[in-house]
C-alpha positions in Angstrom: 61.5 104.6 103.2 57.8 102.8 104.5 55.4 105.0 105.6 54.9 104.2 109.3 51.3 104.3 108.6 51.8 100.7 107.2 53.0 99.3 110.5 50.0 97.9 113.0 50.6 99.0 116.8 52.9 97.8 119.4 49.1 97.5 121.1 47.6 95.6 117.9 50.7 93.3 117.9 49.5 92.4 121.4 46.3 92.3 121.3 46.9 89.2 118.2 49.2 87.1 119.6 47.4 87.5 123.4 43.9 86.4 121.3 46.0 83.9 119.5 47.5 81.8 122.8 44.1 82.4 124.7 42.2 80.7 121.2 45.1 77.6 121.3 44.9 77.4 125.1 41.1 77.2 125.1 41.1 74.8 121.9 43.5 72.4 123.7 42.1 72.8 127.2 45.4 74.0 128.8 45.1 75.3 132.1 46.7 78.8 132.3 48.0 78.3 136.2 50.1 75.1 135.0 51.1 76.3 131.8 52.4 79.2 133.1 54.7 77.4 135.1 55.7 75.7 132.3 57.0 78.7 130.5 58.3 80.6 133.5 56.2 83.7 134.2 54.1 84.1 136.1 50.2 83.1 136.0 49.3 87.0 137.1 51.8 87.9 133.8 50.3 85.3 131.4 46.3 85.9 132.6 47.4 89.9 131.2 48.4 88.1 127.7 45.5 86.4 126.6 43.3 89.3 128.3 41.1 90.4 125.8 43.0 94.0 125.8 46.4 91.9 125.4 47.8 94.0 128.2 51.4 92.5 128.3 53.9 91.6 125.4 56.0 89.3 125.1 60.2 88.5 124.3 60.5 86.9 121.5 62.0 84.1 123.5 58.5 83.8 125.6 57.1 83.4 122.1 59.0 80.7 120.8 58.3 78.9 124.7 55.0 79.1 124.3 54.4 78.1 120.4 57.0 75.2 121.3 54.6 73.9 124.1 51.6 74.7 122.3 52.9 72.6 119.7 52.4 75.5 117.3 54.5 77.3 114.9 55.8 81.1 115.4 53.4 81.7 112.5 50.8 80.5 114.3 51.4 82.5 117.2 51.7 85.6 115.1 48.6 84.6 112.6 47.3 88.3 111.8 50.5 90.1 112.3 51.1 90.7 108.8 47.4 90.7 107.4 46.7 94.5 105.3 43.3 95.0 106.7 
């Protein structure tokens, strides 16, 4: 068994992928009120995701939306995730 000690935080998990679609949306100029419609929450919802608290998570389904439209890979999305530190 893992010691749960090993596991980040539903909160760190957050906070990473929020910073990561706020750092792709910002490198590729993508305005958060239009992409937001794109993916099908709303702009209130997605503003709370790339907060710099990561407020909100996301369905894996959201995810895979937003890396799609990003043109990004899941990974990514979910660079950090798995880093030790």
């Amino acid at each position: 068994m893992q010691d749960k000690s090993k596991f980040k935080t539903k909160d760190d998990i957050q906070y990473i992928v929020g910073t990561n679609v706020r750092k792709v949306c910002k490198d590729k100029k993508v305005n958060l009120m239009e992409f937001s419609e794109e993916i099908n929450i709303s702009y209130e919802y997605l503003r709370h995701i790339v907060s710099l608290g990561g407020q909100k998570s996301l369905s894996f389904y959201s995810m895979y939306k937003i890396a799609k439209i990003l043109g990004i890979t899941m990974d990514e999305l979910c660079q950090g995730i798995f880093d030790d530190k």
